[in-house]
N, CA, C and O of each residue as an XYZ file, in Angstrom:
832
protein
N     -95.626     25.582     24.038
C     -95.695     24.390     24.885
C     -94.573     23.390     24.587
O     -94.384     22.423     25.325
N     -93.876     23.616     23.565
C     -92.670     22.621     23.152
C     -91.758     22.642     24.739
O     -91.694     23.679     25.399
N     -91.011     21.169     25.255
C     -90.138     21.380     26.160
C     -89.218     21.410     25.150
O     -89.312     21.030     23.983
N     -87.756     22.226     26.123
C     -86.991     22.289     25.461
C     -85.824     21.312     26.481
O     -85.664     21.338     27.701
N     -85.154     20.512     25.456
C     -84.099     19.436     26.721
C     -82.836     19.449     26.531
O     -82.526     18.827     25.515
N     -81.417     20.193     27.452
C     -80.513     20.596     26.937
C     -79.825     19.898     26.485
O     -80.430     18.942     26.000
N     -78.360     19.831     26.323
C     -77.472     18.562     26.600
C     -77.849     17.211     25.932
O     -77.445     17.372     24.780
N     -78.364     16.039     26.001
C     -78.394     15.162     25.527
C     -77.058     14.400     25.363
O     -76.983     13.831     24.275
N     -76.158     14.272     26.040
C     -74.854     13.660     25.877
C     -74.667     13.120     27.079
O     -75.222     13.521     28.102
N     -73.606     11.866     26.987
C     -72.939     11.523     27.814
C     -73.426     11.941     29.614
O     -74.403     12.655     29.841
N     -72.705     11.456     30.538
C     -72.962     11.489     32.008
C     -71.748     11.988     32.674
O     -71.593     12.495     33.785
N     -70.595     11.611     31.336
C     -68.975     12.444     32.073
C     -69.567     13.622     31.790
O     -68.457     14.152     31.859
N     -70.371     14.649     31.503
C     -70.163     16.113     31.707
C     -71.287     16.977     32.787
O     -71.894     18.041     32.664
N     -71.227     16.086     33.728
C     -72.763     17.138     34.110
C     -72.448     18.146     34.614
O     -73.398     18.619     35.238
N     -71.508     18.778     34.669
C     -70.746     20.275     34.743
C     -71.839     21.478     33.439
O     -72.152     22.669     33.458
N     -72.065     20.430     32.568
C     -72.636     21.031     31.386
C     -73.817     21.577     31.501
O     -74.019     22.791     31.519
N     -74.718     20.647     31.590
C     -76.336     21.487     31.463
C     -76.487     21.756     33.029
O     -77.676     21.964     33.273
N     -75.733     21.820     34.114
C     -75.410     22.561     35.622
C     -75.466     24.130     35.386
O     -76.233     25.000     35.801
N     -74.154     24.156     34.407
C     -73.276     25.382     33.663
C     -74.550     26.552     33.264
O     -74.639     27.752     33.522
N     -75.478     25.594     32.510
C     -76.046     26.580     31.609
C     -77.486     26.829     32.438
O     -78.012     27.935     32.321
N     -78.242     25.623     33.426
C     -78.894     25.523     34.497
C     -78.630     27.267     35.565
O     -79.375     28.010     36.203
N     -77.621     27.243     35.335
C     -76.990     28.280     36.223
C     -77.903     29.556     36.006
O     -78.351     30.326     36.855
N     -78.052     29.561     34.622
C     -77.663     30.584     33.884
C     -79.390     31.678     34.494
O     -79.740     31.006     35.464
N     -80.008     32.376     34.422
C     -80.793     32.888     34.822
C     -82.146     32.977     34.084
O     -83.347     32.747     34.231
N     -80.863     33.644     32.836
C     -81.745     34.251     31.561
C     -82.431     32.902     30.851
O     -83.583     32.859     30.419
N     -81.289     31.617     30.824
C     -81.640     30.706     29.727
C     -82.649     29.849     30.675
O     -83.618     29.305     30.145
N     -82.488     29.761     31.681
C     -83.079     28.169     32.647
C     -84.572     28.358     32.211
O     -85.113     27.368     31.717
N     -85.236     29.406     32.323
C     -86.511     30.033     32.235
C     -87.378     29.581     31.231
O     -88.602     29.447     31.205
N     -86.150     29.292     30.089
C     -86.929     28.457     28.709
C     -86.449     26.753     28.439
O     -86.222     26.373     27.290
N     -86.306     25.621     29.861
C     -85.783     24.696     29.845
C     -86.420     24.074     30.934
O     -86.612     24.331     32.122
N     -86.744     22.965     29.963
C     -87.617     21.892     30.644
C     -86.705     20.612     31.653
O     -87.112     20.018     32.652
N     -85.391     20.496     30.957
C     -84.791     19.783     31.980
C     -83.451     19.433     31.102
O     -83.178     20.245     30.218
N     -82.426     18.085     31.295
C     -81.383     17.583     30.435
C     -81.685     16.222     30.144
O     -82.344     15.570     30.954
N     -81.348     15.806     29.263
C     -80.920     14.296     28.550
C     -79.977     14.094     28.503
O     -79.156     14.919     28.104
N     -79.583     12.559     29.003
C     -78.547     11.812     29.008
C     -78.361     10.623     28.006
O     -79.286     10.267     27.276
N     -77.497     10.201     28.001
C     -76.682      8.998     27.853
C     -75.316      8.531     28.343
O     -74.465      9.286     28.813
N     -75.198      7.303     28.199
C     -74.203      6.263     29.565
C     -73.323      5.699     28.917
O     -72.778      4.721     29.429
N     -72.828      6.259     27.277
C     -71.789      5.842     26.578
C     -70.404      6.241     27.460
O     -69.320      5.766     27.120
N     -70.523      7.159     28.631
C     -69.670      7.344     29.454
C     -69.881      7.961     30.511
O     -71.063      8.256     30.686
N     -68.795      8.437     31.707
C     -69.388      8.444     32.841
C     -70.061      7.710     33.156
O     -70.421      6.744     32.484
N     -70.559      8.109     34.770
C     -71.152      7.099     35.835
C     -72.935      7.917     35.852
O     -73.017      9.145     35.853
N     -74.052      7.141     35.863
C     -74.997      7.223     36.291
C     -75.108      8.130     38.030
O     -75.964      8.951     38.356
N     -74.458      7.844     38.499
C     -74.608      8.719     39.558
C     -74.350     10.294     39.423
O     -74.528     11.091     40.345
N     -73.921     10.613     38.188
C     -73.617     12.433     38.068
C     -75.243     12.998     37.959
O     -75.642     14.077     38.396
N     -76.114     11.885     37.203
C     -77.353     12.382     37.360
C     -77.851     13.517     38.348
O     -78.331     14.622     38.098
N     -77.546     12.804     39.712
C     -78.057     13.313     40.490
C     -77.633     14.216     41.029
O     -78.306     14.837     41.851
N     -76.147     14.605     40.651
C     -75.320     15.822     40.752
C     -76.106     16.738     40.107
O     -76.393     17.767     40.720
N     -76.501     16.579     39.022
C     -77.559     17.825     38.293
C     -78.844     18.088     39.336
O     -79.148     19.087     39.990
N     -79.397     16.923     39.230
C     -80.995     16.814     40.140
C     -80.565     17.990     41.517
O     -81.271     18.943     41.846
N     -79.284     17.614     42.135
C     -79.565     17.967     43.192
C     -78.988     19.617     42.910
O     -79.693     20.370     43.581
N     -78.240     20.167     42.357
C     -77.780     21.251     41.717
C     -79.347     22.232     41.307
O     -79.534     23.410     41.613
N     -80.322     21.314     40.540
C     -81.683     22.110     40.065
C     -82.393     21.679     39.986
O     -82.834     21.395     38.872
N     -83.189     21.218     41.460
C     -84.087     20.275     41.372
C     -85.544     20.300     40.729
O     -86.299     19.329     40.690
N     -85.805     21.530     40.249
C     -86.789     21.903     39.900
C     -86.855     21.327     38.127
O     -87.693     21.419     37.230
N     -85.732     20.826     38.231
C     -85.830     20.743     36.603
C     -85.558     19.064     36.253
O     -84.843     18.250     36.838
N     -86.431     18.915     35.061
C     -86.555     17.260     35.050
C     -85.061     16.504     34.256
O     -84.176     17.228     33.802
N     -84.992     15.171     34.199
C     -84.046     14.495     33.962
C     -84.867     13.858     33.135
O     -86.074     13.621     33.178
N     -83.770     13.549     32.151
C     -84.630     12.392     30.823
C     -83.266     11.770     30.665
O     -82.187     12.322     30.878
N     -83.536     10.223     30.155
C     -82.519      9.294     30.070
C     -82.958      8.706     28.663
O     -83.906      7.927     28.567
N     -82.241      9.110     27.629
C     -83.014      9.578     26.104
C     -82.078      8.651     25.202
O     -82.551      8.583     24.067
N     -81.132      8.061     25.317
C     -80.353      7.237     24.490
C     -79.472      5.844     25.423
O     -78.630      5.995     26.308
N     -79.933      4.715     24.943
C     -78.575      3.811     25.069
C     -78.523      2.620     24.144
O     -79.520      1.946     23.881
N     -77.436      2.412     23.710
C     -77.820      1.342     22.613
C     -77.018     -0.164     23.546
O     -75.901     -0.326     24.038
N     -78.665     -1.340     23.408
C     -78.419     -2.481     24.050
C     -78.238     -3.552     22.828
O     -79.110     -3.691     21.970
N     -76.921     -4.353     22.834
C     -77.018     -5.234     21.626
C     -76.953     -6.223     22.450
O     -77.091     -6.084     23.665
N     -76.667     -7.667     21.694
C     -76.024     -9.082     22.364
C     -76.191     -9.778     20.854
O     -77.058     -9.548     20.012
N     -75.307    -10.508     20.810
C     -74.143    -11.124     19.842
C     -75.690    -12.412     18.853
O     -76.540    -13.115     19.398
N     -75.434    -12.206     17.436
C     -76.514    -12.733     16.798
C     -75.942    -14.584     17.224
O     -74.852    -15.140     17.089
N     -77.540    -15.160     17.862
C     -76.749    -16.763     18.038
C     -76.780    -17.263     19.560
O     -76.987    -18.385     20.022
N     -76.443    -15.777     20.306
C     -75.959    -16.282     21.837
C     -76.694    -16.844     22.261
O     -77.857    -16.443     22.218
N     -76.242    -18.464     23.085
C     -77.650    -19.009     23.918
C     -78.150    -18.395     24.907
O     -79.321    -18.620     25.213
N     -77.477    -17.601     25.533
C     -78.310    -17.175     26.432
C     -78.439    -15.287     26.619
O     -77.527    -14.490     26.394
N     -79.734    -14.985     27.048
C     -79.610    -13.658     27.073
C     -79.048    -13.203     28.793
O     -79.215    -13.649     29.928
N     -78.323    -12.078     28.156
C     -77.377    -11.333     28.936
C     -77.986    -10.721     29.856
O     -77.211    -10.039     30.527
N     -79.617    -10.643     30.353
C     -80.342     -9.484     30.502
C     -79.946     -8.283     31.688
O     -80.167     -7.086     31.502
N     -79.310     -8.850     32.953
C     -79.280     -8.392     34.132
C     -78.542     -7.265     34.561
O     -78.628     -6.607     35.597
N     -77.628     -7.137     33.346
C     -77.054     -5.514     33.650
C     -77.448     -4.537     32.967
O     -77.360     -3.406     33.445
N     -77.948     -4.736     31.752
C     -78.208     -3.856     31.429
C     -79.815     -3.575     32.195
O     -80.164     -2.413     31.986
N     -80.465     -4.080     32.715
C     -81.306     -3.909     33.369
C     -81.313     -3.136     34.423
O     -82.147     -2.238     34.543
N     -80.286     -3.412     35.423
C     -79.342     -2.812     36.627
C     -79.205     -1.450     36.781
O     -79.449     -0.533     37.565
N     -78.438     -1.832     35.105
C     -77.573     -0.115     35.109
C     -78.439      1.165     34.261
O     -78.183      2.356     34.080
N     -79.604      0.254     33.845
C     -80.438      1.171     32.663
C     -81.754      1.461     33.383
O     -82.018      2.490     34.004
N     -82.452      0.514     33.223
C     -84.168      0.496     33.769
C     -83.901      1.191     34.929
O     -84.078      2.395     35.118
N     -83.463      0.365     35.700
C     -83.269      0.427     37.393
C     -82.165      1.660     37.636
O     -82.329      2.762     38.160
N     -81.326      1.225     37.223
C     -79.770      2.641     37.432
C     -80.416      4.114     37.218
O     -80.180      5.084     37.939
N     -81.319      4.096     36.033
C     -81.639      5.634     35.900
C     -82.662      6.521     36.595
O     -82.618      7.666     37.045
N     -83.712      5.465     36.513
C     -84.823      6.006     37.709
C     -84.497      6.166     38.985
O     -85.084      7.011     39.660
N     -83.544      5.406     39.492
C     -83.048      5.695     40.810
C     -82.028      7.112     40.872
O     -81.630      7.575     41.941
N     -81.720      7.646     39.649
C     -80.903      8.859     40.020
C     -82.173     10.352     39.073
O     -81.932     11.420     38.510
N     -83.236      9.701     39.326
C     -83.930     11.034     38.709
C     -84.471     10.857     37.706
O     -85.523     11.459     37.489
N     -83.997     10.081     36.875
C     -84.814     10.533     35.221
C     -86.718     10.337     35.397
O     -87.224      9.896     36.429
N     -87.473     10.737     34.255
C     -88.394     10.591     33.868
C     -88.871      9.523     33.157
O     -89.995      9.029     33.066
N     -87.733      9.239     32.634
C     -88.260      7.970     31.265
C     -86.608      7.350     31.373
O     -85.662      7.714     32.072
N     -86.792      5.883     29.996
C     -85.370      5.614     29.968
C     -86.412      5.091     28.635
O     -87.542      4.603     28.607
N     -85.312      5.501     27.471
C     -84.854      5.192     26.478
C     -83.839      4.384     25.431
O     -82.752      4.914     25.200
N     -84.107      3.338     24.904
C     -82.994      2.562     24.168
C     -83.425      2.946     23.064
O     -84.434      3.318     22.463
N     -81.898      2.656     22.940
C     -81.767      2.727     20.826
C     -81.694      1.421     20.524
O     -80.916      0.577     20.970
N     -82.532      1.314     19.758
C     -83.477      1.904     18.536
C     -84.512      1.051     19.071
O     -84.300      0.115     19.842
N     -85.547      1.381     18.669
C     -86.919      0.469     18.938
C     -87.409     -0.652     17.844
O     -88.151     -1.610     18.064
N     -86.828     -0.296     16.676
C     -87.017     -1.506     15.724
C     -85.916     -1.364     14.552
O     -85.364     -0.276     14.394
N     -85.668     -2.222     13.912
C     -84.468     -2.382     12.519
C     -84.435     -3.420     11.690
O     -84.956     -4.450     12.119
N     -83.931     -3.446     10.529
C     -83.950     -4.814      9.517
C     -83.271     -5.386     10.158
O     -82.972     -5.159     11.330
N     -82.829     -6.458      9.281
C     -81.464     -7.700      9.483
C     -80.260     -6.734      9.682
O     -79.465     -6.936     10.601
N     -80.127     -5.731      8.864
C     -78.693     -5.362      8.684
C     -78.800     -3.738      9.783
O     -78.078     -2.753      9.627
N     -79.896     -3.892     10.835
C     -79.582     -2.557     11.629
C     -80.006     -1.371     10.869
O     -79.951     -0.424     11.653
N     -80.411     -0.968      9.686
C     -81.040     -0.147      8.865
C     -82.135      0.088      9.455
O     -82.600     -0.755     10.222
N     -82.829      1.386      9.198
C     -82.502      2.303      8.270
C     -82.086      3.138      9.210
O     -82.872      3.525     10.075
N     -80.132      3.742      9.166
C     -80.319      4.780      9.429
C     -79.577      5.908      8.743
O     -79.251      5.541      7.614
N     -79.178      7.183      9.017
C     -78.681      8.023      8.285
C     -77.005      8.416      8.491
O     -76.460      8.188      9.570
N     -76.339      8.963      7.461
C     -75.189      8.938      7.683
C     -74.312      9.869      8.345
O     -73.115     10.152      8.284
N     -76.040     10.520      9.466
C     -75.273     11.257     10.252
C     -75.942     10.373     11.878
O     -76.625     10.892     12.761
N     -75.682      9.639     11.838
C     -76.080      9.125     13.363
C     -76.514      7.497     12.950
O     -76.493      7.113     11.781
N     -76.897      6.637     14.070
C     -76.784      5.727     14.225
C     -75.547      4.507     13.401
O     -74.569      4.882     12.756
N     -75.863      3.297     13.605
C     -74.235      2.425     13.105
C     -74.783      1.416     12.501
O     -76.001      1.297     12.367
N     -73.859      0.534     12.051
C     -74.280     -0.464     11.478
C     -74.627     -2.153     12.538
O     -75.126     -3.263     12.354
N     -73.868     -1.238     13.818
C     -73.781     -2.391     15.033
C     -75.128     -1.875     16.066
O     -74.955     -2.222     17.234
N     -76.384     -1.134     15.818
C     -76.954     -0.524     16.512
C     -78.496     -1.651     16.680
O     -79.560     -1.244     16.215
N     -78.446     -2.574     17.146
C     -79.272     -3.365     17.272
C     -80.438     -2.893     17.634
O     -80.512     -2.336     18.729
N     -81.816     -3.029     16.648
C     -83.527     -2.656     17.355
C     -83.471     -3.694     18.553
O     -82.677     -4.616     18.737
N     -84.755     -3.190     19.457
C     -85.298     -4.113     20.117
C     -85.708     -5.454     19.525
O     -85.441     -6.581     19.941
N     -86.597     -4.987     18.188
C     -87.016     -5.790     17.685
C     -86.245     -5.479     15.970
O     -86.030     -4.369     15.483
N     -85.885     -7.146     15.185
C     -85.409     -7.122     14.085
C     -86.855     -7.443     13.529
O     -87.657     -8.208     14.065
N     -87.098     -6.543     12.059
C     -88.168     -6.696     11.262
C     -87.332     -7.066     10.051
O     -86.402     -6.422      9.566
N     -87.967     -8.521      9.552
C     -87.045     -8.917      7.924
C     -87.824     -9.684      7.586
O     -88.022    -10.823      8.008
N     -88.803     -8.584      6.050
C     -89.857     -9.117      5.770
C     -90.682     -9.472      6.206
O     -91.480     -8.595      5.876
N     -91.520    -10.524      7.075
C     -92.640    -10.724      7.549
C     -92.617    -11.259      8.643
O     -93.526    -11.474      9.445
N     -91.210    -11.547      8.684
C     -90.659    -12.006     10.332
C     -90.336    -10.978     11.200
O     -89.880     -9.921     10.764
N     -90.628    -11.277     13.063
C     -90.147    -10.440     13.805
C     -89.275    -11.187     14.937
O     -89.531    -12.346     15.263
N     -88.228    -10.443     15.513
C     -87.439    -11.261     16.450
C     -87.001    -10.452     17.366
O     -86.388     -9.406     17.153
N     -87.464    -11.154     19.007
C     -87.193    -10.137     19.578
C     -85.473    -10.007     19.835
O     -84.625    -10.771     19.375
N     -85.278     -9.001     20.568
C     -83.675     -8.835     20.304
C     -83.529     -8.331     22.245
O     -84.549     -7.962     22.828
N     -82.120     -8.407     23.021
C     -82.003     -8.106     24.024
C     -82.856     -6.881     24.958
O     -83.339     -6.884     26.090
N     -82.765     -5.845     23.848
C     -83.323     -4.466     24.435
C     -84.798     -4.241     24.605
O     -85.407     -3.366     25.221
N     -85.418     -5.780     23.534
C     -86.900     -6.176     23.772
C     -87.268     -6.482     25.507
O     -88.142     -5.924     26.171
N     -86.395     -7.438     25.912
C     -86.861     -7.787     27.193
C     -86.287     -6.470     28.272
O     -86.811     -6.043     29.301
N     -85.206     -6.110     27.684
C     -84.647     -5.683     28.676
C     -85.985     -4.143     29.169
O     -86.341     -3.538     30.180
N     -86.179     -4.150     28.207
C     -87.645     -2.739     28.436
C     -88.709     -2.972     28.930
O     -89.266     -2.271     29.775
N     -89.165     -4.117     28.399
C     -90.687     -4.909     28.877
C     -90.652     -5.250     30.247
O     -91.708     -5.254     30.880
N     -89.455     -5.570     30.856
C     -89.655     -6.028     32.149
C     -90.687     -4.734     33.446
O     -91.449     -4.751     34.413
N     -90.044     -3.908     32.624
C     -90.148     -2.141     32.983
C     -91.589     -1.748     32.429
O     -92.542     -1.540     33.180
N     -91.662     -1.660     30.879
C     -92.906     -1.029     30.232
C     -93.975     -1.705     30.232
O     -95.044     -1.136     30.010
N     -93.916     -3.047     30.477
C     -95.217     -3.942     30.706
C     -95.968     -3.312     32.036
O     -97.189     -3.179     31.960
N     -95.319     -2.933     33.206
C     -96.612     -2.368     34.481
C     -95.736     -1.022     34.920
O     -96.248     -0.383     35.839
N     -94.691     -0.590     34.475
C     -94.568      0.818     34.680
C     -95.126      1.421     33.670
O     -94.579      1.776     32.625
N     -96.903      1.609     34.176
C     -97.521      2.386     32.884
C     -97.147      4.060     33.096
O     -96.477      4.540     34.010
N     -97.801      4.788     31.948
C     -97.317      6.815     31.947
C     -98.336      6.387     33.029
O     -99.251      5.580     33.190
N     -97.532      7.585     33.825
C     -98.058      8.013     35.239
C     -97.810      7.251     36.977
O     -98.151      7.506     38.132
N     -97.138      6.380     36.362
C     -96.313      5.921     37.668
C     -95.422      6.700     38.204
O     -94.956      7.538     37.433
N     -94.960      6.700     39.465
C     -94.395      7.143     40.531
C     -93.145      6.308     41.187
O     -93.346      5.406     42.000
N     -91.792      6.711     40.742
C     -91.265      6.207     41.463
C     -91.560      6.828     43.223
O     -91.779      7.968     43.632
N     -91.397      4.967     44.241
C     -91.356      4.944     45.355
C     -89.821      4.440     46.379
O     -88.931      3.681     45.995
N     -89.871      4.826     47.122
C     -88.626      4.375     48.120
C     -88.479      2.598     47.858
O     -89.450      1.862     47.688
N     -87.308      2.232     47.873
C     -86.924      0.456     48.193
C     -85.993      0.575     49.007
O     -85.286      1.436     48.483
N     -85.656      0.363     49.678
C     -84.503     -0.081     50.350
C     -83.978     -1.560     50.670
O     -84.722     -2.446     50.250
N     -83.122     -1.870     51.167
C     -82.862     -2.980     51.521
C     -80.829     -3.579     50.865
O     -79.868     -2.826     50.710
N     -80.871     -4.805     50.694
C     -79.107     -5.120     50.131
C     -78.649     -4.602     49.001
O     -79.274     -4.770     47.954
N     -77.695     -4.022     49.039
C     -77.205     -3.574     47.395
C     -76.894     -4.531     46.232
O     -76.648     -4.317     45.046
N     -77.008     -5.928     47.137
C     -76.526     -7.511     46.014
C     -77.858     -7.664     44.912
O     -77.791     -8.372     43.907
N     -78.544     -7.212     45.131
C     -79.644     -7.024     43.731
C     -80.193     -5.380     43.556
O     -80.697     -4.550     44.313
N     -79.898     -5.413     42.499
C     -80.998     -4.240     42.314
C     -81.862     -3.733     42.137
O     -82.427     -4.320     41.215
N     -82.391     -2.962     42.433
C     -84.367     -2.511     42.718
C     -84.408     -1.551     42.554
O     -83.509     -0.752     42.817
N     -86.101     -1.151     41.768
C     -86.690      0.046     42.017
C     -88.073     -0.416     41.978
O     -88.510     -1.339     41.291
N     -88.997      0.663     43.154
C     -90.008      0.457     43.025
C     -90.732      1.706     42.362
O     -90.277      2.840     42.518
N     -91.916      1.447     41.590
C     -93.073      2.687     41.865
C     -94.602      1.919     42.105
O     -94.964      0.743     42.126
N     -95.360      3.383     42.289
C     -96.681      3.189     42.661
C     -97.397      3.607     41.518
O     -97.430      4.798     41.207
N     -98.100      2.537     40.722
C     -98.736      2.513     39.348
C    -100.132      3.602     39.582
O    -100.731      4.011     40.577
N    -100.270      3.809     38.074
C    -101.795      4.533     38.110
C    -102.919      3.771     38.722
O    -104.009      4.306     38.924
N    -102.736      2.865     38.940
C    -103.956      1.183     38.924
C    -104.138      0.678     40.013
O    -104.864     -0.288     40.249
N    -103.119      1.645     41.205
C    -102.752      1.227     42.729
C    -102.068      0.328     42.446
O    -101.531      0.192     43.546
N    -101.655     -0.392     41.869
C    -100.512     -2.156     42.042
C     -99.736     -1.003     42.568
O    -100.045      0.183     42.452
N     -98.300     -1.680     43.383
C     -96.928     -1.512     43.626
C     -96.381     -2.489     42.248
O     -96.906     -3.548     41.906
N     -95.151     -1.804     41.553
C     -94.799     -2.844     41.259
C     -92.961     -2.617     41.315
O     -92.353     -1.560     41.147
N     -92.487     -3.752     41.557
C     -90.986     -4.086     41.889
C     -90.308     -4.467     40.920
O     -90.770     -5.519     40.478
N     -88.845     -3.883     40.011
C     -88.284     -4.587     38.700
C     -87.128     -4.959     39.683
O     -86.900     -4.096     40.531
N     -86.274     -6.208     39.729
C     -85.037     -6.463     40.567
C     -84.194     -6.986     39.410
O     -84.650     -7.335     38.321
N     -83.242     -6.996     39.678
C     -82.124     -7.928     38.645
C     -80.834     -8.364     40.156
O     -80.444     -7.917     41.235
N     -80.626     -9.585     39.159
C     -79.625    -10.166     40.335
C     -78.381    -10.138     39.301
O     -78.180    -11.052     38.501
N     -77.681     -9.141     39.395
C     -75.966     -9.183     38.369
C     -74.989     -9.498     39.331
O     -73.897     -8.935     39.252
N     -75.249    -10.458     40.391
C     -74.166    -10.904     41.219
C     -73.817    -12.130     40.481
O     -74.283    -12.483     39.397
N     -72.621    -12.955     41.465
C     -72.376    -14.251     41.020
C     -72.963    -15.740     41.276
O     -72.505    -16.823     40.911
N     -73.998    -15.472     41.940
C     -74.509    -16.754     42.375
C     -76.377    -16.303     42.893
O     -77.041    -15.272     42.998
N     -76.527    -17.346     43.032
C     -78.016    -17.266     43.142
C     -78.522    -16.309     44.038
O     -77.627    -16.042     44.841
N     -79.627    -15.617     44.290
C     -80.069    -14.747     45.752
C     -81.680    -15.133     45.801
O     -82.525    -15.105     44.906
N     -81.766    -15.468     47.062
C     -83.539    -15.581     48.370
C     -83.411    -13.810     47.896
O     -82.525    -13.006     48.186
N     -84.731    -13.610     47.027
C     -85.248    -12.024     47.752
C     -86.371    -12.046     48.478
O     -87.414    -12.564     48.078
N     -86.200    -11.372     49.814
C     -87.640    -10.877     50.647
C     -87.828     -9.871     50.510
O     -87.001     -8.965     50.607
N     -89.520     -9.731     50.124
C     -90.144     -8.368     49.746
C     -91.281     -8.487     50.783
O     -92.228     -9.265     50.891
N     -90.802     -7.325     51.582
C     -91.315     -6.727     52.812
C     -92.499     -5.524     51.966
O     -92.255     -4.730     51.057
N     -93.632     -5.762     52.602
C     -94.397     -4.273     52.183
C     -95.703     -4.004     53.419
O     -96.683     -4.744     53.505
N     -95.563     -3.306     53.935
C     -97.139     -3.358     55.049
C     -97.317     -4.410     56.200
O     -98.390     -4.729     56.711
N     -96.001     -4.918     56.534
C     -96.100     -6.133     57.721
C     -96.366     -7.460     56.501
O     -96.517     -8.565     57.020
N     -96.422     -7.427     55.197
C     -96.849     -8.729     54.592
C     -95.066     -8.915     53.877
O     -94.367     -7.925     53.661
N     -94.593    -10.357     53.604
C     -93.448    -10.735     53.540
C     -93.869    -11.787     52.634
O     -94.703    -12.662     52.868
N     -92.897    -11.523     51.095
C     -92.912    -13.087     50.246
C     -91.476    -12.752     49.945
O     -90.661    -11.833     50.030
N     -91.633    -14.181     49.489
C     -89.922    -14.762     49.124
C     -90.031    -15.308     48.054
O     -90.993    -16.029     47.789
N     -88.864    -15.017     47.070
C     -88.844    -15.481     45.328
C     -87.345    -15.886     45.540
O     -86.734    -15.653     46.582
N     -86.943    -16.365     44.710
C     -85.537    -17.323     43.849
C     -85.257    -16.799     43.082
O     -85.966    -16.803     42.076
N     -84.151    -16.107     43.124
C     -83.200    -15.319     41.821
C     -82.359    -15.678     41.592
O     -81.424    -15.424     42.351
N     -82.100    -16.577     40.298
C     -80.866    -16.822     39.804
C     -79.887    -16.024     39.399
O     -80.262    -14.853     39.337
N     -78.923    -16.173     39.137
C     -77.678    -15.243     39.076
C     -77.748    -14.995     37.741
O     -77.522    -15.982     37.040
N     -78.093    -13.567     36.946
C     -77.937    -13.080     35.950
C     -79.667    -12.990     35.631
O     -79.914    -12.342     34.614
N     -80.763    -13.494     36.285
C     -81.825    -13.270     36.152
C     -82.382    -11.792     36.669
O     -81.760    -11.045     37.425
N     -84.279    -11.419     35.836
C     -84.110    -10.148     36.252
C     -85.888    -10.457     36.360
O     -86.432    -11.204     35.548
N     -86.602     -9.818     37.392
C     -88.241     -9.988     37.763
C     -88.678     -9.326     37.967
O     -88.022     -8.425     38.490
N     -89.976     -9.120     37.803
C     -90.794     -8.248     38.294
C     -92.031     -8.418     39.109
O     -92.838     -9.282     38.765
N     -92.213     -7.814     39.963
C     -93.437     -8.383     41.071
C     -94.399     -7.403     41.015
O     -93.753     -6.398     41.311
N     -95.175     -7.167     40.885
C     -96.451     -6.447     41.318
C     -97.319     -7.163     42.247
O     -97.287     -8.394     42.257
N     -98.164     -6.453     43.103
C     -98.644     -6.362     44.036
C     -99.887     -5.243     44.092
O    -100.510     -5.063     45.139
């Protein structure tokens, strides 16, 4: 019952687990590929998806920092290009590195992770603090519970969206506005219409 998940690299190669997707003998024992967005574009995703659709997408690594001090959090692209960017090209899940760390980014080993690899959350001693990749997940993991469904959104490309349809019946909506100035969003669903205020670099979530 173990899945097995090929690849795990980068988004410049989806030539790669395509390549081996191909393959007849191997596909048979493969549950799907893992990514990460240390390069390439998020859209090759779906170059795979649509290449083998039968086979799942996982979005298994990205490391979100922001600078110890900054007044303000950065949240809206990485939101954009992560939460929102990946589910819209297929994946199953989305994953940041690391989920928790000391002061100094520890503990990790000296074959992987860095010394610049920021947790969500910093643990030092008895204190906890949340850190960028805290919000940037919660906006997402707070009502995209296991077993949601991504659903269709459509509408302007000046914010970005994804919807799904929760275990619980809610709809719920994550948007981020990474434009330059403020945006009116209207959220159309069933003939019913509300309107919210998005500041520029802000990121929300609506359920319904």
């Amino acid at each position: 019952h173990t899945k097995i998940i090929i690849y795990d690299h980068n988004a410049d190669r989806p030539d790669y687990p395509i390549d081996i997707l191909n393959d007849k003998a191997a596909r048979k024992f493969i549950d799907g590929s893992g990514f990460h967005l240390y390069g390439g574009d998020m859209k090759a995703l779906t170059d795979v998806h649509n290449a083998h659709p039968d086979k799942h997408l996982y979005f298994t690594e990205q490391m979100v920092v922001e600078k110890p001090g900054f007044p303000k959090i950065r949240i809206s692209d990485p939101v954009s290009r992560l939460m929102i960017g990946a589910p819209l090209h297929w994946t199953k899940n989305v994953l940041l590195w690391n989920l928790a760390a000391d002061s100094d980014n520890k503990p990790f080993t000296n074959r992987g992770g860095c010394g610049s690899c920021q947790g969500a959350v910093t643990i030092d001693g008895d204190s906890v603090g949340r850190n960028l990749a805290y919000y940037v997940m919660a906006h997402s993991s707070k009502l995209v519970r296991p077993g949601s469904v991504r659903i269709f959104s459509g509408g302007t490309n000046a914010i970005a969206h994804v919807a799904y349809a929760a275990p619980n019946g809610q709809v719920v909506l994550v948007v981020a506005n990474n434009g330059e100035k403020d945006q009116d969003v209207n959220i159309s669903y069933k003939g019913k219409l509300a309107t919210a205020h998005l500041p520029k670099g802000a990121v929300a979530t609506y359920t319904w």
